[in-house]
TIMIFI-789721 format. One record per residue (C-alpha): x, y, z; residue number from 1; residue in three letters. Coordinates in pm, whole numbers, plus 32768, in hexadecimal, padded with zeros to 4 digits. Layout:
BEGIN
+------+------+------+-----+------+
!   c1 !   c2 !   c3 ! seq ! type !
+------+------+------+-----+------+
!    X !    Y !    Z ! NUM !  ALA !
...
+------+------+------+-----+------+
This chain:
BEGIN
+------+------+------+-----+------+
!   c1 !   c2 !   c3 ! seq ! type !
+------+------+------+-----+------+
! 378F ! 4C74 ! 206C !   1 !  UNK !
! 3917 ! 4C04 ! 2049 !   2 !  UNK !
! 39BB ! 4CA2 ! 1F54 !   3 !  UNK !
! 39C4 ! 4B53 ! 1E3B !   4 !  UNK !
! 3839 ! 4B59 ! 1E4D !   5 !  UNK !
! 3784 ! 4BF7 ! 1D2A !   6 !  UNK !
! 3692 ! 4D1C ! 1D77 !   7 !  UNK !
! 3523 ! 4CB3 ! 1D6D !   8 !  UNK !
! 34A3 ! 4DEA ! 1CD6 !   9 !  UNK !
! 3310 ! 4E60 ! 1CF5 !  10 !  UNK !
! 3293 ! 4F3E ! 1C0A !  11 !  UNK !
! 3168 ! 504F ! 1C80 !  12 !  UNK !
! 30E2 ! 50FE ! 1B49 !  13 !  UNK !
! 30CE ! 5076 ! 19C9 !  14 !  UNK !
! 30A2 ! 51D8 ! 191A !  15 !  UNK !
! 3153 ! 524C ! 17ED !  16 !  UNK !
! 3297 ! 5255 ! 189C !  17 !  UNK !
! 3271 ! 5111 ! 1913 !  18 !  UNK !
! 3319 ! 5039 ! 17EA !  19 !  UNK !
! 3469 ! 50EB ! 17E1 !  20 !  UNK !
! 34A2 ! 509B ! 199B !  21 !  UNK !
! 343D ! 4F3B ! 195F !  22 !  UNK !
! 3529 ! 4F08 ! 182E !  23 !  UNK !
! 3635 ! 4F89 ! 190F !  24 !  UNK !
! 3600 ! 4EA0 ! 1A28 !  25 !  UNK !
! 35B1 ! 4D92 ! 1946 !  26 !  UNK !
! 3730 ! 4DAB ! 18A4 !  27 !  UNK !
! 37DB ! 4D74 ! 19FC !  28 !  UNK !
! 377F ! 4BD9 ! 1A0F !  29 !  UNK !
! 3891 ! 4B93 ! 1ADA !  30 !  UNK !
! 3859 ! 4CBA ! 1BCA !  31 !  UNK !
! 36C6 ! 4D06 ! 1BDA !  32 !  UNK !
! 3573 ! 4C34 ! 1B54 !  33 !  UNK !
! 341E ! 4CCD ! 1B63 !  34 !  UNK !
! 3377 ! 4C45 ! 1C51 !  35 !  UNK !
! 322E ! 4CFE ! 1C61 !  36 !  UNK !
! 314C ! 4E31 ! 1BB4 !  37 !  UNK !
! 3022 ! 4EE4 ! 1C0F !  38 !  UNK !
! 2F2C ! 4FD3 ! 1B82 !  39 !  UNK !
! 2DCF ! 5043 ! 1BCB !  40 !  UNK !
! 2D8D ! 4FED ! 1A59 !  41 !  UNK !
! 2D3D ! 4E5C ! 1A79 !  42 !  UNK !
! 2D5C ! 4E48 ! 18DE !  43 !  UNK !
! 2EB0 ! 4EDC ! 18E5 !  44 !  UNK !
! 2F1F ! 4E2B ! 1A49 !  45 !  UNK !
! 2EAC ! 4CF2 ! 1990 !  46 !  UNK !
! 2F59 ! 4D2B ! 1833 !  47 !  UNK !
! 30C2 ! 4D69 ! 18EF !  48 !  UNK !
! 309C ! 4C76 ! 19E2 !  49 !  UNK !
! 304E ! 4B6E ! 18E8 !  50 !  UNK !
! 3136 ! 4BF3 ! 17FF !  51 !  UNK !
! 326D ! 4BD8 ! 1901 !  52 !  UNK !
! 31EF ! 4AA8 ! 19DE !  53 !  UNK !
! 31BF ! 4B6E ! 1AE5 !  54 !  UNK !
! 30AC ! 4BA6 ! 1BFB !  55 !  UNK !
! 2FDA ! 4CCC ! 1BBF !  56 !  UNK !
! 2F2E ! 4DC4 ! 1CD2 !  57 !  UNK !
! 2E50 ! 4EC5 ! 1CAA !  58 !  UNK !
! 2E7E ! 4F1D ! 1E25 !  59 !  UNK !
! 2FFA ! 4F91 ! 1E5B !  60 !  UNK !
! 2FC0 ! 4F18 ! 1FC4 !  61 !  UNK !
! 2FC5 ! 4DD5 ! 1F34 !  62 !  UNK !
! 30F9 ! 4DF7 ! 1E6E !  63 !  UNK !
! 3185 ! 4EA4 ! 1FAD !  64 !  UNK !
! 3152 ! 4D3B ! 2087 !  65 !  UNK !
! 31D2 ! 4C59 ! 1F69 !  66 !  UNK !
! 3303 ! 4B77 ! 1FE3 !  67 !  UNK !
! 33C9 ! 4BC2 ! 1EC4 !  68 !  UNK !
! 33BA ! 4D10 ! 1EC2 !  69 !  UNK !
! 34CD ! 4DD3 ! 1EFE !  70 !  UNK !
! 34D4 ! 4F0A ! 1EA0 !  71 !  UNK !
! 33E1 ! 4FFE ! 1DB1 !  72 !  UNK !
! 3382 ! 50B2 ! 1C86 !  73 !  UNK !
! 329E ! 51AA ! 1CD5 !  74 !  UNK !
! 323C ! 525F ! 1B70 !  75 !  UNK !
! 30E7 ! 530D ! 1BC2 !  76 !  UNK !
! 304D ! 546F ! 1BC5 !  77 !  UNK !
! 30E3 ! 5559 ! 1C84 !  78 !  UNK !
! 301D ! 5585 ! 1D7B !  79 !  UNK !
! 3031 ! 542A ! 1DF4 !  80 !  UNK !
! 31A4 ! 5403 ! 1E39 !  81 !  UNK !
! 3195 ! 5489 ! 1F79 !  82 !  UNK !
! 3083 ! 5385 ! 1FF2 !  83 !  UNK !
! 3107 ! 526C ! 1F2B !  84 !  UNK !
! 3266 ! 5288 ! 1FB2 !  85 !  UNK !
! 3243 ! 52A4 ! 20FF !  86 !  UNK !
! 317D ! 5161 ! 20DF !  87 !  UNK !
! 3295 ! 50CB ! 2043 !  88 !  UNK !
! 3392 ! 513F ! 212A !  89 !  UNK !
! 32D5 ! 50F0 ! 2277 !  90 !  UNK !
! 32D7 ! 4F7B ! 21C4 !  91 !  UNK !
! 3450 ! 4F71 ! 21DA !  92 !  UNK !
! 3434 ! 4FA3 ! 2020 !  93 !  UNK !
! 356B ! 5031 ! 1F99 !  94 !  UNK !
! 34BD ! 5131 ! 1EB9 !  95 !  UNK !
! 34F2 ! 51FE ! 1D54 !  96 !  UNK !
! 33ED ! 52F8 ! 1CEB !  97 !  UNK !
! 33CC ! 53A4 ! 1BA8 !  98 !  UNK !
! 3421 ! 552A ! 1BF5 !  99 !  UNK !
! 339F ! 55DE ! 1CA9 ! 100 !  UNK !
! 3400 ! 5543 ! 1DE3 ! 101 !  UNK !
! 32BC ! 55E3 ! 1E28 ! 102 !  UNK !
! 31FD ! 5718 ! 1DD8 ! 103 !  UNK !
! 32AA ! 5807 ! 1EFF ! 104 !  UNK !
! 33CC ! 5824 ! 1FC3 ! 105 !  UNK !
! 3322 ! 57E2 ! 2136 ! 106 !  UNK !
! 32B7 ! 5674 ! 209E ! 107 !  UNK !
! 342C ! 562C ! 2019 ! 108 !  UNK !
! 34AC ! 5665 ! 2140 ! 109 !  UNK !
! 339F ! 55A5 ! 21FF ! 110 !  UNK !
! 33F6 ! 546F ! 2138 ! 111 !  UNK !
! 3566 ! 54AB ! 213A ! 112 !  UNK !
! 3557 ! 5495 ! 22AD ! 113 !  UNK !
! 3470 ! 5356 ! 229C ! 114 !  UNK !
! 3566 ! 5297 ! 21D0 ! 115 !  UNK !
! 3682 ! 52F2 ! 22AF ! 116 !  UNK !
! 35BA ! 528A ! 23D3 ! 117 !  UNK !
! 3571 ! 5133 ! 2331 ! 118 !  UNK !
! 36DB ! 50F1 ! 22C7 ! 119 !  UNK !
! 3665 ! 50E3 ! 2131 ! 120 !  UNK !
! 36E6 ! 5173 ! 200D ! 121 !  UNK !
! 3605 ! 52A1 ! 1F80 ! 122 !  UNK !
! 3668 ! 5305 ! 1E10 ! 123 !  UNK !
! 35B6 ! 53D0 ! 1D11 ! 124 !  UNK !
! 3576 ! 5349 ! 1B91 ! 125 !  UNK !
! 35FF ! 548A ! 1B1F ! 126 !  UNK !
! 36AF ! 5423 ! 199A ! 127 !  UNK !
! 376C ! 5561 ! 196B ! 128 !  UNK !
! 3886 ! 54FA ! 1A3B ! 129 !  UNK !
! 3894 ! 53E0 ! 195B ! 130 !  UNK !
! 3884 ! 5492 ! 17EB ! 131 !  UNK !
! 39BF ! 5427 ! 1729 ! 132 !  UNK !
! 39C7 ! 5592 ! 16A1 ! 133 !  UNK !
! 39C1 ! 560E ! 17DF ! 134 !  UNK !
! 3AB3 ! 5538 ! 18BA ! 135 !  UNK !
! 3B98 ! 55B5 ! 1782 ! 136 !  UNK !
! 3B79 ! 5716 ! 17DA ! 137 !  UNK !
! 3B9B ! 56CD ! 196B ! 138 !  UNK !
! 3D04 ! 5630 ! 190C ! 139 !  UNK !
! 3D66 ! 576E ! 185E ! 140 !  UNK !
! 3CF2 ! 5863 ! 1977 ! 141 !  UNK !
! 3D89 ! 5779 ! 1A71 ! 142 !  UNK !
! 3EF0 ! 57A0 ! 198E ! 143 !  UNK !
! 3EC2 ! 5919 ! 19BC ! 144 !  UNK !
! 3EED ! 592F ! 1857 ! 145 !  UNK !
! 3E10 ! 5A5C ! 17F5 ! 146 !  UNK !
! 3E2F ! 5B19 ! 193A ! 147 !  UNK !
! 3D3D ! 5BCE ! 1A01 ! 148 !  UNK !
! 3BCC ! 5BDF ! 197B ! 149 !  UNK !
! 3B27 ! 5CEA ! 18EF ! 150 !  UNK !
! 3A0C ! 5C6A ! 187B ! 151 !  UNK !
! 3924 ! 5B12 ! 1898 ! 152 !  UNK !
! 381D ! 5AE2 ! 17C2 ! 153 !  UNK !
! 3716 ! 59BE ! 178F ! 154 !  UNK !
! 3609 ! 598C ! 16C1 ! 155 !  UNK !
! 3532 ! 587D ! 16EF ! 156 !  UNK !
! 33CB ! 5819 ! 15AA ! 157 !  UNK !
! 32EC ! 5750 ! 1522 ! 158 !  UNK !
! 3177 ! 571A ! 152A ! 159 !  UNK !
! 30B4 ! 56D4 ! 1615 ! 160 !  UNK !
! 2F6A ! 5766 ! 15AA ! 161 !  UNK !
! 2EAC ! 5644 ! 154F ! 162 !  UNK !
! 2EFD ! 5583 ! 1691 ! 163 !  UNK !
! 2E5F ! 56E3 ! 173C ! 164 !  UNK !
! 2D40 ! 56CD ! 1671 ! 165 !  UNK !
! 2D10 ! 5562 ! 16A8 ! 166 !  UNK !
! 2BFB ! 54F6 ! 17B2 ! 167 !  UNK !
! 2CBA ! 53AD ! 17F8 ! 168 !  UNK !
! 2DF6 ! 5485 ! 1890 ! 169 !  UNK !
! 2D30 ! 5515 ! 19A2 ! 170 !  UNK !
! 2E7E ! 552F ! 1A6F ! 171 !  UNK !
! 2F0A ! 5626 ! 198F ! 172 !  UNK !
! 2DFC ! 5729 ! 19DC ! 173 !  UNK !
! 2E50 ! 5718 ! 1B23 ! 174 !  UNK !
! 2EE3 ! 5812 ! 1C09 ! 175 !  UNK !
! 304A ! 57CE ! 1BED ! 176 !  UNK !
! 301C ! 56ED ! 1B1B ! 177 !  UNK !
! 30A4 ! 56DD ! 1988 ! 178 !  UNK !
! 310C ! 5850 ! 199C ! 179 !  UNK !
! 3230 ! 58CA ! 1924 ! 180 !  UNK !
! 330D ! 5950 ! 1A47 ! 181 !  UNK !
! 32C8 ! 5849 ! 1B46 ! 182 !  UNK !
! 32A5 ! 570E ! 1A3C ! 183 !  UNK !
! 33CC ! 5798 ! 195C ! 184 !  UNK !
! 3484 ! 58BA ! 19B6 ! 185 !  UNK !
! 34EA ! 57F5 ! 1B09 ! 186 !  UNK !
! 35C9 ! 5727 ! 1A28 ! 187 !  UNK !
! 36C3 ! 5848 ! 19DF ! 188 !  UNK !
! 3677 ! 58D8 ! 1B68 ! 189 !  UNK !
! 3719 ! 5757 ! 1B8E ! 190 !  UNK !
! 3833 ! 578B ! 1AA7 ! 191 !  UNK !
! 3886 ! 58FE ! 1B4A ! 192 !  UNK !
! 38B3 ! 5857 ! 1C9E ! 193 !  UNK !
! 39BB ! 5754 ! 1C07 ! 194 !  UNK !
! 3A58 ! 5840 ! 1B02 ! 195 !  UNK !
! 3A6B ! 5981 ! 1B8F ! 196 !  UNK !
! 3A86 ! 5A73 ! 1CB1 ! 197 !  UNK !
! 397F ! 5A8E ! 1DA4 ! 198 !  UNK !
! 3850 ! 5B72 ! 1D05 ! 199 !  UNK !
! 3804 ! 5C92 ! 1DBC ! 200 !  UNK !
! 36C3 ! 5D4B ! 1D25 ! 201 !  UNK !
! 35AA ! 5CF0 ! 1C12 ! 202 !  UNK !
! 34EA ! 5D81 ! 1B4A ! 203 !  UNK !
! 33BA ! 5CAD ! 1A8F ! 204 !  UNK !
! 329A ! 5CF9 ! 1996 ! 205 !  UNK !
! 31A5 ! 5C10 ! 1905 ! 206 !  UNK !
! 3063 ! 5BC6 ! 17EE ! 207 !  UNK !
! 2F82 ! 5B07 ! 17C0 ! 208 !  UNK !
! 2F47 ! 5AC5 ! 165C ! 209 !  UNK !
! 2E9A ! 59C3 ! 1646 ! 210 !  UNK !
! 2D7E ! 5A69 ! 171F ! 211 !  UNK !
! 2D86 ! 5B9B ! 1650 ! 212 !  UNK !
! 2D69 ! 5AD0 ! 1516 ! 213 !  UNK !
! 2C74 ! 59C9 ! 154B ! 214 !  UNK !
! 2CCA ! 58E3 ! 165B ! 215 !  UNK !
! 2BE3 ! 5981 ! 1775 ! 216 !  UNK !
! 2C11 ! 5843 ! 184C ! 217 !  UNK !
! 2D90 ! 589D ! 1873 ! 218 !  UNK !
! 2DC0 ! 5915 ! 19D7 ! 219 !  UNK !
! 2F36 ! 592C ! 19B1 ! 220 !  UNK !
! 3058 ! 59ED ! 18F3 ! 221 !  UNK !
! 30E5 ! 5940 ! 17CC ! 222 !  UNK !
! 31CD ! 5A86 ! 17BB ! 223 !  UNK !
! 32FA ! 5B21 ! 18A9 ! 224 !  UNK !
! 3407 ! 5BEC ! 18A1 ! 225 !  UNK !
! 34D0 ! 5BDE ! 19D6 ! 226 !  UNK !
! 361C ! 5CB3 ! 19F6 ! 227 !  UNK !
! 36F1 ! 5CED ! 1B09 ! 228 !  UNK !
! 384B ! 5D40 ! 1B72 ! 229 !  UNK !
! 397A ! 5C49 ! 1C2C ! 230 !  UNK !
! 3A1C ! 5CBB ! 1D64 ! 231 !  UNK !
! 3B6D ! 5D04 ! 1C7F ! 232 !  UNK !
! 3ADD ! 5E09 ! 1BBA ! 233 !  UNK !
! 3A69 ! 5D3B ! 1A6B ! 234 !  UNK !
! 38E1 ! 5D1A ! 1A23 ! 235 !  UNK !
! 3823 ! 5BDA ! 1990 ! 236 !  UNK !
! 36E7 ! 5BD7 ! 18BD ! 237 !  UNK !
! 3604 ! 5AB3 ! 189D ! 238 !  UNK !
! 34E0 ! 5AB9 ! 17B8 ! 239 !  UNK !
! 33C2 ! 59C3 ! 177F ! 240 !  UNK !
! 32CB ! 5982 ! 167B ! 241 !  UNK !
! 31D0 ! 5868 ! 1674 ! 242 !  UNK !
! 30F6 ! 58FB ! 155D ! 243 !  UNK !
! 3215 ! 58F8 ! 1423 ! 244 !  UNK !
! 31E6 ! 57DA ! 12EB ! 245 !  UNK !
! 3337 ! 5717 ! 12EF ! 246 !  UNK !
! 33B0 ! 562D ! 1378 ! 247 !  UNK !
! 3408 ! 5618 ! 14FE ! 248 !  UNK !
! 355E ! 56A9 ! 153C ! 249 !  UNK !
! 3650 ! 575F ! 1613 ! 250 !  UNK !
! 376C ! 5881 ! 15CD ! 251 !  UNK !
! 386A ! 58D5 ! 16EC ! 252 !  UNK !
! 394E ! 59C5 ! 16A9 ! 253 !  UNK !
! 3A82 ! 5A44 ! 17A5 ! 254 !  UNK !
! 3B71 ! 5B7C ! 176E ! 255 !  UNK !
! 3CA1 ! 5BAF ! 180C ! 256 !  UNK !
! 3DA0 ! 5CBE ! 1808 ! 257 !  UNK !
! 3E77 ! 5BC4 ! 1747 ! 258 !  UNK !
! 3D8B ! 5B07 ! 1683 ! 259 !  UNK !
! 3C48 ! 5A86 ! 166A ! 260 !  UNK !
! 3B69 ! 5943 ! 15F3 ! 261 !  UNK !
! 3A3A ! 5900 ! 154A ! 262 !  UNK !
! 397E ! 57B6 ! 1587 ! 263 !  UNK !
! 3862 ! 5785 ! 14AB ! 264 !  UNK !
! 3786 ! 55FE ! 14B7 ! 265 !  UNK !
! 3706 ! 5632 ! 1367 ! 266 !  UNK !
! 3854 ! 5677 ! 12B0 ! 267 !  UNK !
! 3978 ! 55EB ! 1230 ! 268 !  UNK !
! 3A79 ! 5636 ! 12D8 ! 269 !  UNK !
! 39B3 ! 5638 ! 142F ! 270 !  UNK !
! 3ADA ! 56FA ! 14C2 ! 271 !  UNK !
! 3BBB ! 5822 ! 1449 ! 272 !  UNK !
! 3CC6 ! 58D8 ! 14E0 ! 273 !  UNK !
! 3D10 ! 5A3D ! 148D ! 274 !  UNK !
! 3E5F ! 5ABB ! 1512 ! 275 !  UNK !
! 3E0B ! 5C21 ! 14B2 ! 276 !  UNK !
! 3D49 ! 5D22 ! 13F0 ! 277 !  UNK !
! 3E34 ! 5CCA ! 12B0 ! 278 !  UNK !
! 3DAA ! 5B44 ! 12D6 ! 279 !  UNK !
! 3CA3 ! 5ACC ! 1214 ! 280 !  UNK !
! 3CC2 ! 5967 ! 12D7 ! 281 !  UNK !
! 3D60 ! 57EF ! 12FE ! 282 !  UNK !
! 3C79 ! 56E5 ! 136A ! 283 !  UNK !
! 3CC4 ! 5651 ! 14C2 ! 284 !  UNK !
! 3D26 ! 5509 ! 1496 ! 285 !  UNK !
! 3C63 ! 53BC ! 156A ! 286 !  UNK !
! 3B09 ! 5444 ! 1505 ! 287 !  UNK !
! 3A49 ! 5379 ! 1434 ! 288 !  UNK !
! 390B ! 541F ! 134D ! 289 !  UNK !
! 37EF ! 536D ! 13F1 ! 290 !  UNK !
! 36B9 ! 5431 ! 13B9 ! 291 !  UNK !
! 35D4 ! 5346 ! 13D6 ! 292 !  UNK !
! 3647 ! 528E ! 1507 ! 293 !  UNK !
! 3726 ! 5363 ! 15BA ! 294 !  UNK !
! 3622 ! 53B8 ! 16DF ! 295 !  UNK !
! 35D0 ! 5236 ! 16FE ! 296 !  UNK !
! 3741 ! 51FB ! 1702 ! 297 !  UNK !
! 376E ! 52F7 ! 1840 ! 298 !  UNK !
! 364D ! 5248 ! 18EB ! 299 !  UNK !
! 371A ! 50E8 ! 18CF ! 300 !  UNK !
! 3863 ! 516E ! 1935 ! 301 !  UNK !
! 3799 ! 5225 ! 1A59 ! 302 !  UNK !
! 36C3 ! 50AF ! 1AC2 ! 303 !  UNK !
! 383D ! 501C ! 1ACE ! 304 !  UNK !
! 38B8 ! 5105 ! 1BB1 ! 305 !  UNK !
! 3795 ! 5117 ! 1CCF ! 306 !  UNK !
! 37C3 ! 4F5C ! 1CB6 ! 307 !  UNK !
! 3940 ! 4F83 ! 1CD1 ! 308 !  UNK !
! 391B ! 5052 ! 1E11 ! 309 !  UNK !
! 3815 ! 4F9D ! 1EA0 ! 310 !  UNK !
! 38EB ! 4E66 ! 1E63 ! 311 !  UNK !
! 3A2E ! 4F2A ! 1ED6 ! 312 !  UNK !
! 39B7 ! 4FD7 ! 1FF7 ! 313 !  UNK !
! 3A10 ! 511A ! 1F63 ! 314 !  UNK !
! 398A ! 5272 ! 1F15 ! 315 !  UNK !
! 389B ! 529E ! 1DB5 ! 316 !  UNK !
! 3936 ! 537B ! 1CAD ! 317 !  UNK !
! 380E ! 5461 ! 1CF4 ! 318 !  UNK !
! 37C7 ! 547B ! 1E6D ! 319 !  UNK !
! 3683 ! 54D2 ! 1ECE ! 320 !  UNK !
! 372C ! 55FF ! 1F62 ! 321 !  UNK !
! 3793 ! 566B ! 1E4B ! 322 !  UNK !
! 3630 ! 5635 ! 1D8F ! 323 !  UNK !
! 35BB ! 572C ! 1EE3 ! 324 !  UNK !
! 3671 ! 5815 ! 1E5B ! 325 !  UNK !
! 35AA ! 5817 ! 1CD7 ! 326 !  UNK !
! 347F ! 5841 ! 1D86 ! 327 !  UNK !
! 34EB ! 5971 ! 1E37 ! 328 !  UNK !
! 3537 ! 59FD ! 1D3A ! 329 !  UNK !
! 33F5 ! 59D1 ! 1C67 ! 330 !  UNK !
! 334D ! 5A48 ! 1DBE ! 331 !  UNK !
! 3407 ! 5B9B ! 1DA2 ! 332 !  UNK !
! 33C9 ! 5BAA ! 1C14 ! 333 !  UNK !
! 3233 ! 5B65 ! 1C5E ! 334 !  UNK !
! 3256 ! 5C80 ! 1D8A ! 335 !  UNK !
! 32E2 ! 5D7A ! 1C84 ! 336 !  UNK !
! 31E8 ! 5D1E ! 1B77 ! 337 !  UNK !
! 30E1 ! 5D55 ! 1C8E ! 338 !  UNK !
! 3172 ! 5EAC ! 1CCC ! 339 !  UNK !
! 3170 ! 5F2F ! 1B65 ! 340 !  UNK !
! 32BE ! 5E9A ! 1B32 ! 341 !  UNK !
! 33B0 ! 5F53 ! 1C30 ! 342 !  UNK !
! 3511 ! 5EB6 ! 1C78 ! 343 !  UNK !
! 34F4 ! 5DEB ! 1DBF ! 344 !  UNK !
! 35FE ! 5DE9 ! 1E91 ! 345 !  UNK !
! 3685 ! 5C79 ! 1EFF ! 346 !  UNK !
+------+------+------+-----+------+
């Protein structure tokens, strides 16, 4: 496609995630249009599809061989990424798959080498490189202004346990499926590649909850706490819960030996800077309060970005390289939990 032509987008999957990737592509008129959805689910395929003006598959092979497809959505289970991408690939699709790239290292790199092979751009639908709050902090840590880190933490809730206990989301019973280091941790395993220094050991724990409180049909963890330490000395801590009653947030906190910030979705201010001990905290300015909204938001600003380097013949904000490395990382936290919880050397 020449560079003035606008994207003809397909989209494969029209879950819950769904409506936040098509409002992003749906805002770039003059650089992307819709031109196709699928779903195995022939009511929803037909309620989108009529709803946009779109065709509407419920075979992604089909949505694969449409003319005006350029490049893909792929939002499905886990488990399928692997599959569904390297059909899209091996069509000459430009592709963009909800994280995980897929559900272990060996497969990223499988498909990594697949899209290089067949000259198209692979990118990974991963929002926290997008987060207002959290392209904030980047600017600070790339100013050097609070010096070396000490200490990362992230904390990551919300409830999940009546979509576990619900028949109709099969998917999230699944082997890596809706479970809490794979499906959720991975975001800050993401945001420790393109923060920080390169992590050198883990250390993970998990619970099931849900299972031990009335959701037998829960085959995954809806609870993790994965530590670790950077190559420079400093440690991180990332915990999970998918079984707390408020609303669906995220806290990422960063201390330096010069200062350190607070980001918080659900407060106002999202951001503070402390310069020291002595500091109770200023806001960090360019951060709008957005609790409702702000993951949708990051979703839009992250559909924008794969079109514009499609378009531009240029590298995604999040490479799938990059995405390789999240799942690594959730690999070594699963092979500590599976030990008892040792640290696992990287």
């Amino acid at each position: 496609m020449s560079a003035s032509s606008r994207l003809g987008i397909g989209v494969i999957g029209l879950g819950r995630v769904s409506p936040a990737h098509l409002e992003g592509y749906l805002a770039l008129p003059d650089e992307a249009f819709v031109a196709a959805v699928c779903d195995i689910d022939k009511k929803k395929t037909a309620a989108v599809s009529t709803e946009l003006g779109v065709p509407g598959f419920t075979d992604y092979h089909e949505l694969l061989a449409h003319p005006e497809v350029d490049a893909v959505v792929v939002l499905l289970p886990h488990l399928l990424h692997h599959t569904v991408v390297t059909a899209a690939v091996a069509a000459g699709r430009h592709v963009t798959v909800e994280k995980p790239l897929a559900v272990t290292e060996d497969q990223c790199r499988e498909l990594i080498r697949a899209a290089q092979d067949r000259g198209v751009v692979l990118s990974v639908s991963e929002n926290s490189r997008f987060v207002a709050g959290y392209l904030r902090i980047k600017e600070e840590l790339d100013s050097g202004r609070i010096g070396g880190i000490r200490l990362v933490r992230a904390f990551i809730y919300g409830s999940a346990v009546a979509e576990l206990a619900d028949p109709e989301e099969s998917w999230k019973h699944e082997e890596y499926g809706f479970a809490a280091v794979l499906d959720a941790a991975t975001h800050f395993f993401y945001v420790l590649r393109w923060m920080f220094e390169p992590v050198v050991s883990v250390q993970a724990t998990t619970r099931r909850w849900s299972v031990e409180h009335g959701v037998p049909e829960s085959e995954v963890e809806d609870g993790a706490v994965v530590t670790g330490r950077f190559a420079n000395g400093g440690h991180f801590s990332i915990e999970v819960a998918l079984n707390v009653e408020v609303p669906w947030g995220e806290r990422f906190e960063v201390y330096g030996d010069r200062g350190s910030m607070v980001c918080d979705q659900l407060t106002d201010p999202v951001v503070t800077f402390h310069r020291n001990a002595a500091d109770f905290g200023s806001p960090l300015p360019g951060v709008p309060a957005d609790p409702r909204n702000w993951r949708a938001a990051s979703m839009h600003r992250g559909a924008a970005d794969f079109v514009r380097a499609v378009r531009g013949g240029h590298a995604p904000a999040v490479t799938a390289e990059d995405a390789t490395y999240a799942v690594r990382l959730a690999e070594a936290a699963y092979r500590s939990v599976r030990a008892g919880g040792i640290e696992v050397a990287l």
